[in-house]
C-alpha positions as CSV (number, residue, x, y, z in Angstrom):
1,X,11.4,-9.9,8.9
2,X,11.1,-11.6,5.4
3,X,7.5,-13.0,6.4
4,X,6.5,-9.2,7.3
5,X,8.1,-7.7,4.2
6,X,5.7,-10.4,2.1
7,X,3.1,-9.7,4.1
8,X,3.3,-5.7,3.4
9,X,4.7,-6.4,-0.1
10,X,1.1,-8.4,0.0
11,X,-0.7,-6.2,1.0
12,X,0.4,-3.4,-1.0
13,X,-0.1,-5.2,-4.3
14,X,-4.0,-5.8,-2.6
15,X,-4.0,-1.9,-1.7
16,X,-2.7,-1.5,-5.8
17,X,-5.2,-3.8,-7.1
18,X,-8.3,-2.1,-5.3
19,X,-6.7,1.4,-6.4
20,X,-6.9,0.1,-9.8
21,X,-10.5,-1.1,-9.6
22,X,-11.4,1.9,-8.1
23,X,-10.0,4.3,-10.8
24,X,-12.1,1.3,-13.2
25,X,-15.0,2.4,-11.0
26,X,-14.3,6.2,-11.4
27,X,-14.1,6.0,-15.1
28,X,-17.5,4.0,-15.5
29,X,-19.3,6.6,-13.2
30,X,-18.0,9.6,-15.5
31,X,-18.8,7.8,-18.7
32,X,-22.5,7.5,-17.2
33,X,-21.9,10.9,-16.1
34,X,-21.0,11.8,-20.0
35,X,-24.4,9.9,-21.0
36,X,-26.6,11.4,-18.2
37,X,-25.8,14.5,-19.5
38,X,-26.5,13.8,-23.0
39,X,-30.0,12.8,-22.1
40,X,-30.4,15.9,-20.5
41,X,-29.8,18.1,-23.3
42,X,-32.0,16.1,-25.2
43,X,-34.6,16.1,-23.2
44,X,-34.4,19.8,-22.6
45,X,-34.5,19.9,-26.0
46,X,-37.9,18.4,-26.2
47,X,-38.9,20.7,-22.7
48,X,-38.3,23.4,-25.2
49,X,-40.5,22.2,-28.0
50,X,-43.7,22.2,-26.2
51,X,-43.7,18.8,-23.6
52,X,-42.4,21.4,-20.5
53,X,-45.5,20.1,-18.0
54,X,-45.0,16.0,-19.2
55,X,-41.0,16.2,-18.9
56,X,-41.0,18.1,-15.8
57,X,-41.1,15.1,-13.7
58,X,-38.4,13.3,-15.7
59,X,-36.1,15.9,-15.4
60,X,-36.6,16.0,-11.6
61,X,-35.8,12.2,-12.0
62,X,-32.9,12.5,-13.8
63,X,-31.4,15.3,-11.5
64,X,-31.4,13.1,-8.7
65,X,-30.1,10.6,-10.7
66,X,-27.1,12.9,-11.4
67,X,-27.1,14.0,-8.0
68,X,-27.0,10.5,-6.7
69,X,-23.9,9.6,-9.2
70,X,-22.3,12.6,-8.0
71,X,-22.3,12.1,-4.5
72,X,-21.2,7.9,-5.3
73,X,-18.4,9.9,-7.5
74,X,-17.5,11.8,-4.5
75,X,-17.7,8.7,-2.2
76,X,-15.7,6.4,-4.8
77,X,-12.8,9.5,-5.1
78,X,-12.9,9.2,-1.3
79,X,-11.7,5.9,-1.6
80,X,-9.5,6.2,-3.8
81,X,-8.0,8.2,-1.7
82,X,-8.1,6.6,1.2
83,X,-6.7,3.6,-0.8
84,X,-3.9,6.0,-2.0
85,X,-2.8,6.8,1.6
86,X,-3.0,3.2,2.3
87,X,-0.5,2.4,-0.4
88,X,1.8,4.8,0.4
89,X,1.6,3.9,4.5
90,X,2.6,0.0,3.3
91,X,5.5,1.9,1.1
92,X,6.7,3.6,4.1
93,X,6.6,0.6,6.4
94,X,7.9,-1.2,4.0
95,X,11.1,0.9,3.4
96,X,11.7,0.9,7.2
97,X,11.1,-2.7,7.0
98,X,14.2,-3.0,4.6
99,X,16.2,-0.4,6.7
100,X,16.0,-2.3,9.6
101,X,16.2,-5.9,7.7
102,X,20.0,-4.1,6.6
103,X,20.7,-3.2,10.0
104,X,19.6,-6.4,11.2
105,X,22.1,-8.3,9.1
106,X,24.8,-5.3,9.8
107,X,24.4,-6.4,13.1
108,X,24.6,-10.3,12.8
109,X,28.1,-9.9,10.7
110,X,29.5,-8.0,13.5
111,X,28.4,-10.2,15.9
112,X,29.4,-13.3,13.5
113,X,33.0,-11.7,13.4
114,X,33.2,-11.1,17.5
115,X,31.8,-14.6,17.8
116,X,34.9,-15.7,15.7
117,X,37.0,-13.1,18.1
118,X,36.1,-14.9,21.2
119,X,36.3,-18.8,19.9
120,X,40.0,-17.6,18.9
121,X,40.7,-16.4,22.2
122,X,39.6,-19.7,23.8
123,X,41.5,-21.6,21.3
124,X,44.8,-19.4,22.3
125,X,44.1,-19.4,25.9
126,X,43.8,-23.2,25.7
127,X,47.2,-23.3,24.5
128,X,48.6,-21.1,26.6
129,X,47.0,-23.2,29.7
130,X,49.1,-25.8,27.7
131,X,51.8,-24.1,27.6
132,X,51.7,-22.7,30.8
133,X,51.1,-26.4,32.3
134,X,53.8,-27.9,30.4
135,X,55.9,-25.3,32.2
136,X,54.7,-26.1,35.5
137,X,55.8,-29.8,34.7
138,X,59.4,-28.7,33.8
139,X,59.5,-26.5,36.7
């Protein structure tokens, strides 16, 4: 039981770390989002100023670009929430894990305490064999 609460107590911390480097990931893709779309307006500035026909291309370019970082962004949420559900499945198992690690140990006490019973009973049945000899001798 302890080797499969480290196991999932490992595995959780794993699920936690990729979490973690996936929200790392997240924020990178939004700050190149944030940049993207800086360079757009700038070039749309320039669109407007008379370079329509020789930026045209670019700013096909550069929507695909953004359309490509918004469908990873949608894949890398995905996973991070996939990851999420992951970590909260190993939380899960790992809380019945410790219910039935108590119950476990509940159950060895008692049986501890009725294995004490029993080796008393033999101890008092041997004397009372004793005894119960001895009397047979007298008689």
């Amino acid at each position: 039981m302890k080797a499969q609460k480290r196991g999932k107590e490992q595995q959780l911390d794993i699920m936690n770390r990729q979490y973690t480097q996936l929200e790392s990931r997240l924020d990178e893709i939004l700050c190149r989002i944030a940049k993207e779309t800086e360079e757009i307006k700038d070039l749309e500035q320039q669109l407007t100023d008379g370079q329509i026909a020789a930026n045209e291309a670019l700013k096909k370019d550069l929507e695909g670009v953004i359309s490509g970082l918004q469908e990873y962004l949608g894949t890398i949420k995905g996973q991070a929430t996939q990851a999420q559900n992951e970590c909260r499945k190993l939380q899960d198992e790992k809380e019945t894990l410790l219910q039935r690690l108590t119950e476990v140990q509940q159950e060895k006490e008692e049986l501890e305490l009725i294995a004490m019973d029993a080796e008393n009973m033999r101890k008092e049945l041997a004397e009372l064999e004793s005894a119960l000899q001895e009397q047979h001798e007298v008689n």
